[in-house]
C-alpha positions in Angstrom: 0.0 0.0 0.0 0.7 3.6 -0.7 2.2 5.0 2.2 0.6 9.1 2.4 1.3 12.1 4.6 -0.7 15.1 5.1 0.2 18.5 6.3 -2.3 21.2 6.6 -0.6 24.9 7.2 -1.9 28.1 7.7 -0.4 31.4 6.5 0.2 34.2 9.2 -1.7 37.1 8.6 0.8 39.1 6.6 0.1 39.6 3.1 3.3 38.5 2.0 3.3 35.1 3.7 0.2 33.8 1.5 2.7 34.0 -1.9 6.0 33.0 0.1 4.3 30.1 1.0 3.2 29.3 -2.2 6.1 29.7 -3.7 8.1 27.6 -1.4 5.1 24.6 -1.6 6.0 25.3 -5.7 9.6 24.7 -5.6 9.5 22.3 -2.7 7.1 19.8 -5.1 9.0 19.6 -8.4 12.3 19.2 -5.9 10.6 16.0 -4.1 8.7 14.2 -6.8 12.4 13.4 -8.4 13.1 11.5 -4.9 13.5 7.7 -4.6 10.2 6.1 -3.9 8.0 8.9 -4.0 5.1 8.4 -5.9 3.9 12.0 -6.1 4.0 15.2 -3.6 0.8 17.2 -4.5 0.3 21.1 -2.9 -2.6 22.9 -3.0 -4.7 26.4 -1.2 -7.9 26.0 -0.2 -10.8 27.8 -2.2 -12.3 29.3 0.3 -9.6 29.9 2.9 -6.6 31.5 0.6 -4.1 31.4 3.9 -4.8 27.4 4.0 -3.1 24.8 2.2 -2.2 21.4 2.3 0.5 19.4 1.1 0.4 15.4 0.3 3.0 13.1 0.4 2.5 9.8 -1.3 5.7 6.9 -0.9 5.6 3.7 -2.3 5.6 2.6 1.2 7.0 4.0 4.8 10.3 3.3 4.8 10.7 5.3 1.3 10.9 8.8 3.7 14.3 8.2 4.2 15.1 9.5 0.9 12.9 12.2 1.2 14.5 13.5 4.6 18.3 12.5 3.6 17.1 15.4 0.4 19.6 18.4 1.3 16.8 20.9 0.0 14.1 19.2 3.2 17.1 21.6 5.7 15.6 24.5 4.2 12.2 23.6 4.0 11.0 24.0 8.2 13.1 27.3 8.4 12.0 29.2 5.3 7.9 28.2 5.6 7.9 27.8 10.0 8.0 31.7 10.3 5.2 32.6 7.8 2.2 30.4 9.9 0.2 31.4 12.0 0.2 28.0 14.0 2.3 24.8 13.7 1.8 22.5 10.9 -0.8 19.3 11.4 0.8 16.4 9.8 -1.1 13.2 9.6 0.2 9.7 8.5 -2.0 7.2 6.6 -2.0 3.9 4.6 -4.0 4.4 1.4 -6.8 1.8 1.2 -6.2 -1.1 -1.4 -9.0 -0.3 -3.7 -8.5 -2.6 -6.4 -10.6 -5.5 -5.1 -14.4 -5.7 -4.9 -15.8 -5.6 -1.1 -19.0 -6.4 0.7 -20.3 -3.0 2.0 -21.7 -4.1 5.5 -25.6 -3.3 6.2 
């Protein structure tokens, strides 16, 4: 299974943080999906809530982070984007479902 992270941060309430972050969630993402094991790393800003975005992490399975954190460019990553939120970052660990197989929906 499809080892995923999610990170959900909020921008501070400068104007400027909203594109800094951006641009650093840019950059960061075509930098990381060229890392061993990494199926994708998707970014995105909420629709509603321009100070909120979210960033998702897929590996091909846990142990695949290592590459990701042994990246040089992950050292510059928690100094650059830590002073533009407005409250630490929520990062959530999952397996991804195996969704190839028919199932029996309980009633």
């Amino acid at each position: 299974m499809v080892y995923t992270l999610t990170v959900h941060l909020y921008a501070n309430d400068k104007p400027e943080s909203i594109e800094r972050i951006k641009a650093k969630l840019i950059e960061a993402a075509r930098i990381y999906r060229k890392d061993k094991e990494t199926v994708d790393w998707l970014v995105m800003q909420d629709v509603h809530d321009p100070r909120a975005f979210t960033i998702v992490e897929r590996f091909e399975n846990e142990s695949s982070q290592k590459y990701h954190l042994e990246n040089p460019y992950w050292k510059t990553f928690d100094p650059y984007v830590i002073p533009l939120l407005d409250k630490a970052m929520d990062l959530r660990r999952h397996e991804e479902l195996d969704t190839s197989k028919d199932v029996e929906v309980p009633v």
